[in-house]
C-alpha positions, 0 to 999 in steps of 0.5 A: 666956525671949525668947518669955515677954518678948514675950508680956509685951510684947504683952499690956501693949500690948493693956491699953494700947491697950483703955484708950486705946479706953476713954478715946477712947469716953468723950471721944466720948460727953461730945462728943456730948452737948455737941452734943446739948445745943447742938441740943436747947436751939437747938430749944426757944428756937425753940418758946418764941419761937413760943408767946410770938409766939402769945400775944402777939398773941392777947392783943392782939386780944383788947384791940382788940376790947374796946375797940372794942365799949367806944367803941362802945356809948359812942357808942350811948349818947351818942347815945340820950340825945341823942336821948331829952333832945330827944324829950322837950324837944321833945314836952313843950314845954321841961318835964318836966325830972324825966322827963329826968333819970329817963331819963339815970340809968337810961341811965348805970347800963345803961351802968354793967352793960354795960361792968362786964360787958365788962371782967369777961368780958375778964379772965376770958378773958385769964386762961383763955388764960394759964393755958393757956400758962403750963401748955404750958410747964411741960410742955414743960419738964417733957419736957426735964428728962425727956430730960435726965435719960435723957441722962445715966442713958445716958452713966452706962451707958456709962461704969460700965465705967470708973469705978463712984463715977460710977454713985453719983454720977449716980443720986443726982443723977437722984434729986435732979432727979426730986424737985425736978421732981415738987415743982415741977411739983405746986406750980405745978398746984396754984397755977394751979388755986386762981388760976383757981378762986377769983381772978379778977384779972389781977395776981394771974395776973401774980403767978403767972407771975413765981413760975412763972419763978423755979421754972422758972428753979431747976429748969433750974440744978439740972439745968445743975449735974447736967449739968456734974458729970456730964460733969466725973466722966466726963472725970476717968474717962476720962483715969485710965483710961489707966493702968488694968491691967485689959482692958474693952470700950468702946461709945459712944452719942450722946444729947440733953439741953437746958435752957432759960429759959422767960419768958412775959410778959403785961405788954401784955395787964395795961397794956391792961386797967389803962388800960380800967379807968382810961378807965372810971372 
């Protein structure tokens, strides 16, 4: 009867102790992906500020150099009628007013063609390079989601031992996650798409990055939403798993996930073109 009392004790100890390795298991694995997270986002913020930095001043080189080449083929044509007004006065002996003034309208509706033409190719190539980024963004953060959404389909491996309602919980909200994120990611392709091909207005690309922003910014709180009930279910596991009766073996595995908010804003490039437009007329 002694030694059954002892192997009694032993064995609630061990089913003690297992619990415990399996509650300390999922502790660690919610730490490490709270680092990963923290990681994972520090190292996206960088790479947004840098394509941000990029864009911006590509699109202000861009506006220098229109308005140079507008000033100057305004002095170049300030300076032919001049020349052509005294050509004429001087060989014509101060008649022929009418050749004049033929002279200067044709010269003002080259002038016309020519600048309509600058402002038109400036546009088109200001939005070519922001369709561009706005797209690079979108896939970066299209891989984000991605990785979050691996993150958590590992940290649920791990942990299915424990709780099984956490595997339900964690696969419909990976499903929810891949839907809104193949949604979003059709729809802005496809407005981008129809922007390029029929507009070519820059309000109306500035318009798309602000519908951009806002799904993009939808996207990253549903994956946040995802993230923190996830991590609270498997807290909530871990600590009932203490005083559990059954014996499992625990294994931990570090992952990454991250989120972040992408805004990219061409309002300089937009004020530029608008005062080009304005100086013109």
């Amino acid at each position: 009867m002694v030694v059954v009392g002892v192997e009694e004790v032993v064995a609630v100890a061990v089913v003690v102790a297992e619990a415990v390795a399996v509650a300390e298991a999922a502790a660690e694995a919610v730490e490490a992906v709270e680092v990963a997270e923290v990681l994972a986002i520090a190292v996206v913020v960088v790479e947004v500020e840098v394509v941000e930095v990029v864009v911006v001043v590509v699109v202000e080189v861009v506006v220098v150099v229109v308005v140079v080449i507008v000033v100057v083929v305004v002095v170049v044509v300030v300076v032919v009628v001049v020349v052509v007004v005294v050509v004429v006065v001087v060989v014509g002996g101060g008649g022929g007013v009418v050749e004049v003034v033929v002279v200067v309208v044709v010269v003002v509706v080259v002038v016309e063609v020519v600048v309509v033409v600058v402002v038109v190719v400036v546009v088109v190539v200001v939005e070519v390079v922001v369709v561009v980024v706005v797209v690079v963004v979108l896939v970066v953060v299209v891989v984000v989601v991605v990785v979050v959404v691996v993150v958590v389909v590992v940290v649920v491996a791990v942990v299915v031992a424990v709780v099984v309602v956490v595997v339900v919980v964690v696969v419909v909200a990976v499903v929810v996650v891949v839907v809104v994120v193949v949604v979003v990611v059709v729809v802005v392709v496809v407005v981008v798409v129809v922007v390029v091909v029929i507009s070519s207005s820059i309000v109306v690309v500035v318009v798309v990055e602000v519908v951009v922003v806002v799904v993009v910014v939808v996207v990253v709180v549903v994956v946040v939403v995802v993230v923190v009930v996830v991590e609270v279910v498997i807290s909530s596991s871990s600590s009932s798993s203490s005083s559990s009766s059954s014996s499992s073996s625990s294994s931990s595995s570090s992952s990454s996930s991250s989120s972040s908010i992408i805004i990219i804003s061409s309002s300089s490039s937009s004020r530029s073109l608008l005062n080009l437009f304005q100086f013109h007329h």
